[in-house]
mmCIF file of the N, C-alpha and C atoms, coordinates in Angstrom:
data_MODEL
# 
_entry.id   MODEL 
# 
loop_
_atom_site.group_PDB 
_atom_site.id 
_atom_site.type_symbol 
_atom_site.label_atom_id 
_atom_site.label_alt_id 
_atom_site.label_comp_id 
_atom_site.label_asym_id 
_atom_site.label_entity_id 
_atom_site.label_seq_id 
_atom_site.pdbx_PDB_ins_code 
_atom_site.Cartn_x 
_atom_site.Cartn_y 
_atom_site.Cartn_z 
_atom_site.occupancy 
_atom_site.B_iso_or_equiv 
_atom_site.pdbx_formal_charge 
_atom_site.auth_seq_id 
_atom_site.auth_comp_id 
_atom_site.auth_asym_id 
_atom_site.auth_atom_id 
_atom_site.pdbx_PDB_model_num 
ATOM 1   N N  . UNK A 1 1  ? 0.850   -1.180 0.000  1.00 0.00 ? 1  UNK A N  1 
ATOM 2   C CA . UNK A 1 1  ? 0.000   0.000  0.000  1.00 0.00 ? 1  UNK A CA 1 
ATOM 3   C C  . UNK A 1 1  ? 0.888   1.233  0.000  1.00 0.00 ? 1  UNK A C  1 
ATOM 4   N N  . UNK A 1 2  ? 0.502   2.307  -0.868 1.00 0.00 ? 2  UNK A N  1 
ATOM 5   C CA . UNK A 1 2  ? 0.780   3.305  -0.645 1.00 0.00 ? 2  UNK A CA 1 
ATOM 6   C C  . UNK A 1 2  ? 0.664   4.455  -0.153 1.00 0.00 ? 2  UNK A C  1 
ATOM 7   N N  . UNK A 1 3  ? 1.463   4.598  1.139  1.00 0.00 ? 3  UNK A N  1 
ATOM 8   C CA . UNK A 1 3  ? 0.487   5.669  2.172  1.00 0.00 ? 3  UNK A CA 1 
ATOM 9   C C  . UNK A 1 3  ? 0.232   7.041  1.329  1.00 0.00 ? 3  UNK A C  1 
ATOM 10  N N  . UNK A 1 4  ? 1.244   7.204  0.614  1.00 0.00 ? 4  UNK A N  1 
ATOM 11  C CA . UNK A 1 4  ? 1.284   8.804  0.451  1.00 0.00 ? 4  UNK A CA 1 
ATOM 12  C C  . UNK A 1 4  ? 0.302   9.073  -0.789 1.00 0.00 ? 4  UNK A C  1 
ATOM 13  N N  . UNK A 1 5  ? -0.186  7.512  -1.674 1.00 0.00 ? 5  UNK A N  1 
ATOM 14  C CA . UNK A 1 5  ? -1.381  8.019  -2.752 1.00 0.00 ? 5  UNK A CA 1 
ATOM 15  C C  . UNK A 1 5  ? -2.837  7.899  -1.944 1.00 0.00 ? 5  UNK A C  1 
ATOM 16  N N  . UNK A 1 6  ? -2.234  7.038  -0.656 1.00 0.00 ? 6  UNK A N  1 
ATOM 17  C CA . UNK A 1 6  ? -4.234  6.753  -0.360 1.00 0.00 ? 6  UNK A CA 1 
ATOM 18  C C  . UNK A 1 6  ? -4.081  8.289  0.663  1.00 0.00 ? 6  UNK A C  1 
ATOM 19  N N  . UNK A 1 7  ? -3.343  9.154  0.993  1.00 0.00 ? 7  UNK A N  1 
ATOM 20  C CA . UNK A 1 7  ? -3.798  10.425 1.963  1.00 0.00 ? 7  UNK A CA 1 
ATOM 21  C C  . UNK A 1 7  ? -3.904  11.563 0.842  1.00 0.00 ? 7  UNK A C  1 
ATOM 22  N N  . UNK A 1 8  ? -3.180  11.088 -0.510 1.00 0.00 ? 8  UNK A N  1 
ATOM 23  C CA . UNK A 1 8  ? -3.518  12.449 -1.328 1.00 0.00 ? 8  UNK A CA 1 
ATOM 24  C C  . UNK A 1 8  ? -5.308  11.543 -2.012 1.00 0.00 ? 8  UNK A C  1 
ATOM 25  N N  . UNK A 1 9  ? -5.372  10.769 -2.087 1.00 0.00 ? 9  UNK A N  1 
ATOM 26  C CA . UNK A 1 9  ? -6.708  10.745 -2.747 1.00 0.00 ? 9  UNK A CA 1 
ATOM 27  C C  . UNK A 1 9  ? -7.824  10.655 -1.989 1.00 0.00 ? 9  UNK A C  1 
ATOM 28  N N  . UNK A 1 10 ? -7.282  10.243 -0.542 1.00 0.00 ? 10 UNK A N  1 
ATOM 29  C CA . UNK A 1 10 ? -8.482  10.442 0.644  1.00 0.00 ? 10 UNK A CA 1 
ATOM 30  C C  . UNK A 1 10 ? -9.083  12.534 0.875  1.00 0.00 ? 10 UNK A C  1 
ATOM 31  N N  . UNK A 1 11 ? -7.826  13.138 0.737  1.00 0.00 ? 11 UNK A N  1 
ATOM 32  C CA . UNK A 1 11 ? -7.749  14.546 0.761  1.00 0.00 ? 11 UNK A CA 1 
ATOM 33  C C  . UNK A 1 11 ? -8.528  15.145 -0.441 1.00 0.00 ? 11 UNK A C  1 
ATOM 34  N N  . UNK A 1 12 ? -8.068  14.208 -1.509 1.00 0.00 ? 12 UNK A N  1 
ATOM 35  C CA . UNK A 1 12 ? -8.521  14.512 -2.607 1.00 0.00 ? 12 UNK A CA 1 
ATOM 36  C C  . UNK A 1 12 ? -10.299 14.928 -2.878 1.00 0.00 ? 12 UNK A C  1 
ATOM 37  N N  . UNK A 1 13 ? -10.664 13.351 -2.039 1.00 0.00 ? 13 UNK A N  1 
ATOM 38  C CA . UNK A 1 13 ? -12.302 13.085 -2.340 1.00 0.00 ? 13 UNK A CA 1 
ATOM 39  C C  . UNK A 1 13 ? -12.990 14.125 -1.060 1.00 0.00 ? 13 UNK A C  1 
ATOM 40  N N  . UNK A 1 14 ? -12.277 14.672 0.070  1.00 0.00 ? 14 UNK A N  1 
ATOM 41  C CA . UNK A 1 14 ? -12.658 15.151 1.072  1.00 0.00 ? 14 UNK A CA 1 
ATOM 42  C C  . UNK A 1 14 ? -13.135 16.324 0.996  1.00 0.00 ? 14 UNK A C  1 
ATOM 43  N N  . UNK A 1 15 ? -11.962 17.264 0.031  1.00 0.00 ? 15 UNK A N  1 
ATOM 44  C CA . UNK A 1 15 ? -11.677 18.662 -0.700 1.00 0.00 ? 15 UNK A CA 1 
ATOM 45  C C  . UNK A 1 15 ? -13.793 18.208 -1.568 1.00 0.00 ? 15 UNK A C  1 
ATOM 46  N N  . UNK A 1 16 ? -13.586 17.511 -2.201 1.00 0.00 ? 16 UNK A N  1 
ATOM 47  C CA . UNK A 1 16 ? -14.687 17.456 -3.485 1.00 0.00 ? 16 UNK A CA 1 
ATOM 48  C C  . UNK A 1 16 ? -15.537 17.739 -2.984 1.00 0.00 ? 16 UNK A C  1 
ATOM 49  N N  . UNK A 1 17 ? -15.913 16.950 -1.507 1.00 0.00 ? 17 UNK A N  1 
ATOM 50  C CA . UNK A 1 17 ? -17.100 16.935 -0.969 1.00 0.00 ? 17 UNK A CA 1 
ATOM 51  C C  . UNK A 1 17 ? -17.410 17.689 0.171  1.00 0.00 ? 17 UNK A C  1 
ATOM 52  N N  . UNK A 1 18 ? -16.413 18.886 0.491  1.00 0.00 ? 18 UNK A N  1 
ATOM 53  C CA . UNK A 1 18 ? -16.589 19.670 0.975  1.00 0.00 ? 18 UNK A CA 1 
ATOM 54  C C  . UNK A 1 18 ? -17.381 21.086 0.361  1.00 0.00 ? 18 UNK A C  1 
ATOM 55  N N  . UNK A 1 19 ? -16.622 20.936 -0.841 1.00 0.00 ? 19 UNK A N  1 
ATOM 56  C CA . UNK A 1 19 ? -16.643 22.061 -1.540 1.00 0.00 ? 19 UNK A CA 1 
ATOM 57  C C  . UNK A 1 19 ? -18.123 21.874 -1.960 1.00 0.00 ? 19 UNK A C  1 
ATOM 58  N N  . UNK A 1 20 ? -18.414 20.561 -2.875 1.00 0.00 ? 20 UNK A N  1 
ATOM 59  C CA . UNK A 1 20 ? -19.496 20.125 -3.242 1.00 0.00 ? 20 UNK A CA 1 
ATOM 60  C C  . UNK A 1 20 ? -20.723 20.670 -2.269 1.00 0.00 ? 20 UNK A C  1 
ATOM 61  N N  . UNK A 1 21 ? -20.505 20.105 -1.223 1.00 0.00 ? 21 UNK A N  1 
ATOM 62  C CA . UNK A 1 21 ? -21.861 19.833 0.064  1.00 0.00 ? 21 UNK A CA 1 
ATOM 63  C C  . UNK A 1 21 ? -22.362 21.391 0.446  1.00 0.00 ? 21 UNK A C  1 
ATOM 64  N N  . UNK A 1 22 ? -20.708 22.177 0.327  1.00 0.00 ? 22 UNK A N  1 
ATOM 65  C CA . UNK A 1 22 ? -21.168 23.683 0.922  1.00 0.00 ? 22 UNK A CA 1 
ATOM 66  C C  . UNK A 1 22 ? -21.838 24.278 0.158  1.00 0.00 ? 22 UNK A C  1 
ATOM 67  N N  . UNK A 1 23 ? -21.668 24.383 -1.792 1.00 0.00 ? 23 UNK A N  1 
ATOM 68  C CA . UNK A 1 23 ? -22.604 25.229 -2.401 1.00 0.00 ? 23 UNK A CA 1 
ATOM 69  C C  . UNK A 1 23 ? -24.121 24.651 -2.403 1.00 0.00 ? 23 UNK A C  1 
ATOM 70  N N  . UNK A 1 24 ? -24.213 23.209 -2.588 1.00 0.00 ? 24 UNK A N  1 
ATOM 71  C CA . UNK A 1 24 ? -25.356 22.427 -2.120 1.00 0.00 ? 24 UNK A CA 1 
ATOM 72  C C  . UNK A 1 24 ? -26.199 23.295 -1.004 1.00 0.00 ? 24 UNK A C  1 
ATOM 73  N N  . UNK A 1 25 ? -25.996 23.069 -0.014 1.00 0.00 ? 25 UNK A N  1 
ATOM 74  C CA . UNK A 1 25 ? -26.224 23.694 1.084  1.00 0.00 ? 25 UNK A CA 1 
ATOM 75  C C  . UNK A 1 25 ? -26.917 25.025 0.774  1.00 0.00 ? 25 UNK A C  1 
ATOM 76  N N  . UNK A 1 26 ? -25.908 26.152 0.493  1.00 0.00 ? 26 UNK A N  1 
ATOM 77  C CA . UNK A 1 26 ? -26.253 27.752 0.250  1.00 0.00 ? 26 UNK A CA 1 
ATOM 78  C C  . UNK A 1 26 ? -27.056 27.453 -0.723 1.00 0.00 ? 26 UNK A C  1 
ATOM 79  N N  . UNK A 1 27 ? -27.185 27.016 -1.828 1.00 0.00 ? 27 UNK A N  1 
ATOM 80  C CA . UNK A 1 27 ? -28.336 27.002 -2.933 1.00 0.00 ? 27 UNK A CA 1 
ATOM 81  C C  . UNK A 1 27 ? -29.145 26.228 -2.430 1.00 0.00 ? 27 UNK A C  1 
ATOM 82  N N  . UNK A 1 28 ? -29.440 25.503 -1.777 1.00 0.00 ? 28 UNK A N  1 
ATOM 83  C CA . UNK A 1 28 ? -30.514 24.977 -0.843 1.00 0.00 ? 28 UNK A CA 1 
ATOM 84  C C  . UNK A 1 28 ? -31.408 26.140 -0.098 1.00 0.00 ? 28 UNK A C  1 
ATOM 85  N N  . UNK A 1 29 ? -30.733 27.017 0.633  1.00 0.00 ? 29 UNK A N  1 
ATOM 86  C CA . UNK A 1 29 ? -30.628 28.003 1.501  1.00 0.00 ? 29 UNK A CA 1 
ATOM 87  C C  . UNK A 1 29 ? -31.810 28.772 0.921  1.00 0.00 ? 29 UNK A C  1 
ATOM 88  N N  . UNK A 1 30 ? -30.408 29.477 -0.092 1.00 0.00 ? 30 UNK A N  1 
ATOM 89  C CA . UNK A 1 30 ? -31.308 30.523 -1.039 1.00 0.00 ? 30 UNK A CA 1 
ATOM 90  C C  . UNK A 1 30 ? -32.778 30.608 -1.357 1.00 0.00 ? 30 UNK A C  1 
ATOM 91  N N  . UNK A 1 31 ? -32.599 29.030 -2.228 1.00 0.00 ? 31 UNK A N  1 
ATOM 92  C CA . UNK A 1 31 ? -33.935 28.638 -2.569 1.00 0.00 ? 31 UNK A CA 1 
ATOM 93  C C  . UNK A 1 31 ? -35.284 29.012 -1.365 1.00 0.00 ? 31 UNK A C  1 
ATOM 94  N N  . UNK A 1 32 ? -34.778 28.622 -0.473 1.00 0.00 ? 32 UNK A N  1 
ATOM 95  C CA . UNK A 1 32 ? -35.705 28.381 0.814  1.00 0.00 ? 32 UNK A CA 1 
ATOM 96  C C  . UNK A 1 32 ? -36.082 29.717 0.820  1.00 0.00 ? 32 UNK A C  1 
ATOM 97  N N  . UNK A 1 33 ? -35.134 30.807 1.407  1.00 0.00 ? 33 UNK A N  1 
ATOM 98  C CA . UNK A 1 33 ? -35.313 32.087 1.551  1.00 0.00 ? 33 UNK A CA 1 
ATOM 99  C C  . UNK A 1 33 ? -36.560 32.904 0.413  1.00 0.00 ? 33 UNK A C  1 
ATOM 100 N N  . UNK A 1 34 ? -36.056 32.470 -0.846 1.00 0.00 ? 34 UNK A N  1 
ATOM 101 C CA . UNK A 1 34 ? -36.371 33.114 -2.090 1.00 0.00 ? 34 UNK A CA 1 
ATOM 102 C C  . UNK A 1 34 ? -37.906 32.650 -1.765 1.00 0.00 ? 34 UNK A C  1 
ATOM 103 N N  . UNK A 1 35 ? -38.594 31.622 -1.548 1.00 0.00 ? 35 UNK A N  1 
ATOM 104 C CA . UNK A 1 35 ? -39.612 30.816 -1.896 1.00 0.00 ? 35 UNK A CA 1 
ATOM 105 C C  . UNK A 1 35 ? -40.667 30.948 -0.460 1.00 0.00 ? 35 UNK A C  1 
ATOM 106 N N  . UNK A 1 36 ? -39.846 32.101 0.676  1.00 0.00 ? 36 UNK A N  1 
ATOM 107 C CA . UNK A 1 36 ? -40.333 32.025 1.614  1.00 0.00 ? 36 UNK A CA 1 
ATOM 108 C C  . UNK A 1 36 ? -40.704 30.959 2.524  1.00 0.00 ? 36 UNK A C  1 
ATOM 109 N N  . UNK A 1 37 ? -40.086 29.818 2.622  1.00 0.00 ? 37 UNK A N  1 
ATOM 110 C CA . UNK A 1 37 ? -40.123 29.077 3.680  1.00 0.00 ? 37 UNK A CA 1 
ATOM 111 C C  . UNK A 1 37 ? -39.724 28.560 4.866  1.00 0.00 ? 37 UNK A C  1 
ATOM 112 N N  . UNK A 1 38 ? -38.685 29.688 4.686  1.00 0.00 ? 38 UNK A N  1 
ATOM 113 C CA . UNK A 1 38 ? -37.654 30.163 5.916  1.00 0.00 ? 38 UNK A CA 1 
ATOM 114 C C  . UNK A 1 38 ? -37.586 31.515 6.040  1.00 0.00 ? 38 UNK A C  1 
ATOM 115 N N  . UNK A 1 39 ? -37.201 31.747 7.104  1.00 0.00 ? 39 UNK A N  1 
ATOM 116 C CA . UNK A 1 39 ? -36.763 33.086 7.564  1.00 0.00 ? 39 UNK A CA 1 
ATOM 117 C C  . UNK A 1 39 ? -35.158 33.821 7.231  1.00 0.00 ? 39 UNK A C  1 
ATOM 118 N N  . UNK A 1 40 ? -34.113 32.361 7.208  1.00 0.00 ? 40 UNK A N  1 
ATOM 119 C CA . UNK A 1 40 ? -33.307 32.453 7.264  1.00 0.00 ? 40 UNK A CA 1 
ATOM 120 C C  . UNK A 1 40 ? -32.451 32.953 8.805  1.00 0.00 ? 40 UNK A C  1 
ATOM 121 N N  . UNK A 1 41 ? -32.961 32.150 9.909  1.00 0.00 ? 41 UNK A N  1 
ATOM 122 C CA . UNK A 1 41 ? -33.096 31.830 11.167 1.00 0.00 ? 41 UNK A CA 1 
ATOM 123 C C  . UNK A 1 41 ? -32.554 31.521 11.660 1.00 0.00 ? 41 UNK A C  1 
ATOM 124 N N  . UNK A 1 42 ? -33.307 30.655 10.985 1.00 0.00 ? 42 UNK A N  1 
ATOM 125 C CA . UNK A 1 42 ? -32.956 28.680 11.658 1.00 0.00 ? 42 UNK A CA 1 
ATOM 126 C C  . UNK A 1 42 ? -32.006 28.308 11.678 1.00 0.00 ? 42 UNK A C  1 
ATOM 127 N N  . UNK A 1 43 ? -32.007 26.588 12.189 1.00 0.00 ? 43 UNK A N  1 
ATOM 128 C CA . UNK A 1 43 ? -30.898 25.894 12.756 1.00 0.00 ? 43 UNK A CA 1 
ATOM 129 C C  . UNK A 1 43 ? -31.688 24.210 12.455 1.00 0.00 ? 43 UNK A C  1 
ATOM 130 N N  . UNK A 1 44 ? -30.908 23.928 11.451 1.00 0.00 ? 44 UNK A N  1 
ATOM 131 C CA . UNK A 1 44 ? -31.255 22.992 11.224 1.00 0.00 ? 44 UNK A CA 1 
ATOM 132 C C  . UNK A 1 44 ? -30.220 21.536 11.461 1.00 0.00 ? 44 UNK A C  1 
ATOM 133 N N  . UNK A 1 45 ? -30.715 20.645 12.009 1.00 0.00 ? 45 UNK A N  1 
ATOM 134 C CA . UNK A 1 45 ? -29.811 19.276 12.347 1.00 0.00 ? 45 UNK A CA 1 
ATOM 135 C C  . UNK A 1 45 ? -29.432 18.890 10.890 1.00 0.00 ? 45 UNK A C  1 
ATOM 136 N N  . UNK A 1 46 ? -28.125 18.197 10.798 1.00 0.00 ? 46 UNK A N  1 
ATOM 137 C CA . UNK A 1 46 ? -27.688 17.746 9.227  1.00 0.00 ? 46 UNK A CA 1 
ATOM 138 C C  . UNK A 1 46 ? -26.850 16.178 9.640  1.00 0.00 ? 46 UNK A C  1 
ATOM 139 N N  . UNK A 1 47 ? -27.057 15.423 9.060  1.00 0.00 ? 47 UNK A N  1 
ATOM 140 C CA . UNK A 1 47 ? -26.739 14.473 8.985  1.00 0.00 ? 47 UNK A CA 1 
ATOM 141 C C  . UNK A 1 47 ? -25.479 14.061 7.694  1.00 0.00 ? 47 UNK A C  1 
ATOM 142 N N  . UNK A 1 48 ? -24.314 13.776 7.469  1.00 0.00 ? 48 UNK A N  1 
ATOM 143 C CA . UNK A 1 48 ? -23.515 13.107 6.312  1.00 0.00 ? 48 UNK A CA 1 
ATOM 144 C C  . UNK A 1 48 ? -23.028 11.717 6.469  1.00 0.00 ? 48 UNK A C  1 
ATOM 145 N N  . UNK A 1 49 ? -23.312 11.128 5.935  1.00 0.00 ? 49 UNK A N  1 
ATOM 146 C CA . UNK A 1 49 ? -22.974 9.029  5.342  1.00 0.00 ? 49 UNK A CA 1 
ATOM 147 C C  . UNK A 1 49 ? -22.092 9.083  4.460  1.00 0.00 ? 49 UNK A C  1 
ATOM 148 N N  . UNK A 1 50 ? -20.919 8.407  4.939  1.00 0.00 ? 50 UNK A N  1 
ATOM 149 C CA . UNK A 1 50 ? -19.614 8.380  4.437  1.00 0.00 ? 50 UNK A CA 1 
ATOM 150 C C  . UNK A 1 50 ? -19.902 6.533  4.155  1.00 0.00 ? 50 UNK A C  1 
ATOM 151 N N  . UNK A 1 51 ? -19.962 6.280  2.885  1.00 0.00 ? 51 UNK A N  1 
ATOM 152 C CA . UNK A 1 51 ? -19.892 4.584  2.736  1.00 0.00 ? 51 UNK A CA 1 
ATOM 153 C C  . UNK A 1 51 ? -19.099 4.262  1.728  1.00 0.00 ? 51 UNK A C  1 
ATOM 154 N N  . UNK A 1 52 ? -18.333 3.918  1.977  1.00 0.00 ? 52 UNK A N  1 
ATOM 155 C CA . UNK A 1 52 ? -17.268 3.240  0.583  1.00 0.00 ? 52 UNK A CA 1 
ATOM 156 C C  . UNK A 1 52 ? -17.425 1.285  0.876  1.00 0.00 ? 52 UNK A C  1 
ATOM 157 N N  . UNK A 1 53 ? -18.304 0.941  -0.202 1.00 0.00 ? 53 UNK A N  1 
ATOM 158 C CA . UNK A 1 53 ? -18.878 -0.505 -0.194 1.00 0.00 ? 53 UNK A CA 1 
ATOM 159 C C  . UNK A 1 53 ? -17.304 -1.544 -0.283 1.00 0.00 ? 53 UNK A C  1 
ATOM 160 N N  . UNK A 1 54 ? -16.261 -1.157 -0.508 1.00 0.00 ? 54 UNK A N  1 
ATOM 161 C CA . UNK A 1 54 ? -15.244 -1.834 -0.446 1.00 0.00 ? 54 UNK A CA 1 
ATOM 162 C C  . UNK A 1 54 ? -14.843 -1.966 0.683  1.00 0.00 ? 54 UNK A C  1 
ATOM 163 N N  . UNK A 1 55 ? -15.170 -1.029 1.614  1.00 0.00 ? 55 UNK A N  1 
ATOM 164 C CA . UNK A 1 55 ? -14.365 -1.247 2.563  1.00 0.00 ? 55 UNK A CA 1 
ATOM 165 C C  . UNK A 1 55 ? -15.448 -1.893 3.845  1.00 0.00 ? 55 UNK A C  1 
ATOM 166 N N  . UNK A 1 56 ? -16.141 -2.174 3.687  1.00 0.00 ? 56 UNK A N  1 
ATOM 167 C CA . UNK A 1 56 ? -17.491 -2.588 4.230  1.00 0.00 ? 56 UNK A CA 1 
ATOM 168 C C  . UNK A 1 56 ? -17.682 -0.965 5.416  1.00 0.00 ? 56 UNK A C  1 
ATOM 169 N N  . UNK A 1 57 ? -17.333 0.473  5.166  1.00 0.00 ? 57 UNK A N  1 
ATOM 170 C CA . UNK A 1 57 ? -17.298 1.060  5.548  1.00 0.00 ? 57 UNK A CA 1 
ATOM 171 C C  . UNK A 1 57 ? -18.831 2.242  5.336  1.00 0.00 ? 57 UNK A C  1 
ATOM 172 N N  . UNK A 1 58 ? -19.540 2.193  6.392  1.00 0.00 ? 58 UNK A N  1 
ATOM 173 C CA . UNK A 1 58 ? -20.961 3.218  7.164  1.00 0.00 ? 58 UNK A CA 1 
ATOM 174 C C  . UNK A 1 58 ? -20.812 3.805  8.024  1.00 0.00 ? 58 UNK A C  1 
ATOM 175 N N  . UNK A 1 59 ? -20.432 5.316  8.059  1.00 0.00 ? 59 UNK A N  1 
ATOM 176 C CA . UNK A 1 59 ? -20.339 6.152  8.608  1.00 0.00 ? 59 UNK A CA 1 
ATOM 177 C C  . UNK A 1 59 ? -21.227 7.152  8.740  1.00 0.00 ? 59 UNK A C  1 
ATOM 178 N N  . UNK A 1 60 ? -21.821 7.258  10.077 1.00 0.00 ? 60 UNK A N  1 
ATOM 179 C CA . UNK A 1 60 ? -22.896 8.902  10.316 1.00 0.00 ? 60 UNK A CA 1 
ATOM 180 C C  . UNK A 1 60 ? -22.010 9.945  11.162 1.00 0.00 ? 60 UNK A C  1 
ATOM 181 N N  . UNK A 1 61 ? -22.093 11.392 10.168 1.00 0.00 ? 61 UNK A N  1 
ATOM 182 C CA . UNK A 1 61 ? -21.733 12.351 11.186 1.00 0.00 ? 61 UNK A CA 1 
ATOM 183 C C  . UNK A 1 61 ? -23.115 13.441 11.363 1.00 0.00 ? 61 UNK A C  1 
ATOM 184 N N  . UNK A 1 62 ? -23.078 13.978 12.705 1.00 0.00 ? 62 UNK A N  1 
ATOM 185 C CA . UNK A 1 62 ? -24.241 14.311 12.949 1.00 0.00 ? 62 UNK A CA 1 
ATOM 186 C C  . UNK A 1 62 ? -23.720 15.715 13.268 1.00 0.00 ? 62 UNK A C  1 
ATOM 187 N N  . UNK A 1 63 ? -24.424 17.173 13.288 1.00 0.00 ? 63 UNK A N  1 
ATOM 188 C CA . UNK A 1 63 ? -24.076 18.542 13.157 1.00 0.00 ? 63 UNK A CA 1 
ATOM 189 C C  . UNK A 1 63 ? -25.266 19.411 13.031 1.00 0.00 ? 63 UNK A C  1 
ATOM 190 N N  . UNK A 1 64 ? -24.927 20.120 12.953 1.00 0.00 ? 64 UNK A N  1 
ATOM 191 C CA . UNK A 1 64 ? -25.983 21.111 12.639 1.00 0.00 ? 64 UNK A CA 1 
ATOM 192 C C  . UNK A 1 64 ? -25.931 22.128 11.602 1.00 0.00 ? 64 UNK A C  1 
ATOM 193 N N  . UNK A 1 65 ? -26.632 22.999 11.342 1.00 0.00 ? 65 UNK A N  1 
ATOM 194 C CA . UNK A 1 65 ? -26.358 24.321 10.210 1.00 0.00 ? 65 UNK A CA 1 
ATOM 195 C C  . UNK A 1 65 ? -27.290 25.183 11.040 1.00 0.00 ? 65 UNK A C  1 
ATOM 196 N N  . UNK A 1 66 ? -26.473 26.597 11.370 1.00 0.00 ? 66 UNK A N  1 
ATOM 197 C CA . UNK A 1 66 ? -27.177 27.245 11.621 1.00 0.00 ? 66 UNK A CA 1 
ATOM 198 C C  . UNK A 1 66 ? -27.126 28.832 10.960 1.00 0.00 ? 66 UNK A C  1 
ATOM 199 N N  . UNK A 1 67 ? -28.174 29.176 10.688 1.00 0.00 ? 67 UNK A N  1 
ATOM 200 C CA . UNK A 1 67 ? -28.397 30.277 9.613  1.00 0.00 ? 67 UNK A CA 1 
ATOM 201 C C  . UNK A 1 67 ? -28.464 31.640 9.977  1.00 0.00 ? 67 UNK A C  1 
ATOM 202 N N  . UNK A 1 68 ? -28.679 31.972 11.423 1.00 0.00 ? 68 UNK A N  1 
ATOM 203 C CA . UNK A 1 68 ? -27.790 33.331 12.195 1.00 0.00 ? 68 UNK A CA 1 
ATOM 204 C C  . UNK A 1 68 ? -29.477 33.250 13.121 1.00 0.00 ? 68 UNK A C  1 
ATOM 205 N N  . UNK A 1 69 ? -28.842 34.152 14.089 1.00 0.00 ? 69 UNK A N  1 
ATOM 206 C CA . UNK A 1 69 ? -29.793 34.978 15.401 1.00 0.00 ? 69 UNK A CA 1 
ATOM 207 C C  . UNK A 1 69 ? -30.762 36.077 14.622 1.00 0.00 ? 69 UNK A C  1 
ATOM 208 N N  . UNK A 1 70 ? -32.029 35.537 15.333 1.00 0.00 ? 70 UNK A N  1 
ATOM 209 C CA . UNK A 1 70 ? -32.737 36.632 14.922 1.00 0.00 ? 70 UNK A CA 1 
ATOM 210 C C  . UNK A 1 70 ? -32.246 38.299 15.348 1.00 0.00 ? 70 UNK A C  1 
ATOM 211 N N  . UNK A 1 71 ? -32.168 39.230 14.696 1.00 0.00 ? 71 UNK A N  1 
ATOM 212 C CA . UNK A 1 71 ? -31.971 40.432 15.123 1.00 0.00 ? 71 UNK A CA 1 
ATOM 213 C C  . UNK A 1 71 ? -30.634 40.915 14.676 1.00 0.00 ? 71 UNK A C  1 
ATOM 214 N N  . UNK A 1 72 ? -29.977 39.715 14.354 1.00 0.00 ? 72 UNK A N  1 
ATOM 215 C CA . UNK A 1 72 ? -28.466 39.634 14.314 1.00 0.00 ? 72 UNK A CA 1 
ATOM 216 C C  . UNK A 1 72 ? -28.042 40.529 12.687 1.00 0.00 ? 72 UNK A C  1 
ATOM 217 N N  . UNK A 1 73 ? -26.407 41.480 12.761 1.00 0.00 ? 73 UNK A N  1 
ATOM 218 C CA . UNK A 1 73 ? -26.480 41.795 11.884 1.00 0.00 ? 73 UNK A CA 1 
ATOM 219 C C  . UNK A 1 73 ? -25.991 40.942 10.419 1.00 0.00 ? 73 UNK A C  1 
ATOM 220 N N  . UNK A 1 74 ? -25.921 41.125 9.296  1.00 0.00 ? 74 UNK A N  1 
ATOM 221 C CA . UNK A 1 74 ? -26.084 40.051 8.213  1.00 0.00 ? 74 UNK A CA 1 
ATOM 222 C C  . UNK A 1 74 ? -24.276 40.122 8.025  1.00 0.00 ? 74 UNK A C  1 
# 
């Protein structure tokens, strides 16, 4: 095994799905805002499942998102 290709491609897929999940997220957001079904408030619980079927690997991380204090400035 090669440590130094499986931490650049573990980094690799981490970077993707960071980047990925965060605009996800804000255009999620938006939408909500735009469509009035939020306030843009809230605090919502978020859940991410990390499964790579090779490795017989199921992972839950559990978090939150929270979208600011009412009153608060923007």
């Amino acid at each position: 095994m090669d440590e130094e290709e499986l931490n650049s491609s573990i980094r690799k897929f981490l970077k993707m799905v960071g980047v990925s999940s965060q605009r996800e997220i804000e255009h999620a957001v938006a939408r909500a805002v735009q469509q009035a079904a939020i306030s843009g408030t809230e605090t919502f619980p978020a859940r991410m499942t990390l499964e790579i079927d090779g490795l017989r690997l199921k992972a839950e991380f559990d978090g939150e998102i929270r979208l600011g204090a009412p009153g608060a400035a923007p």
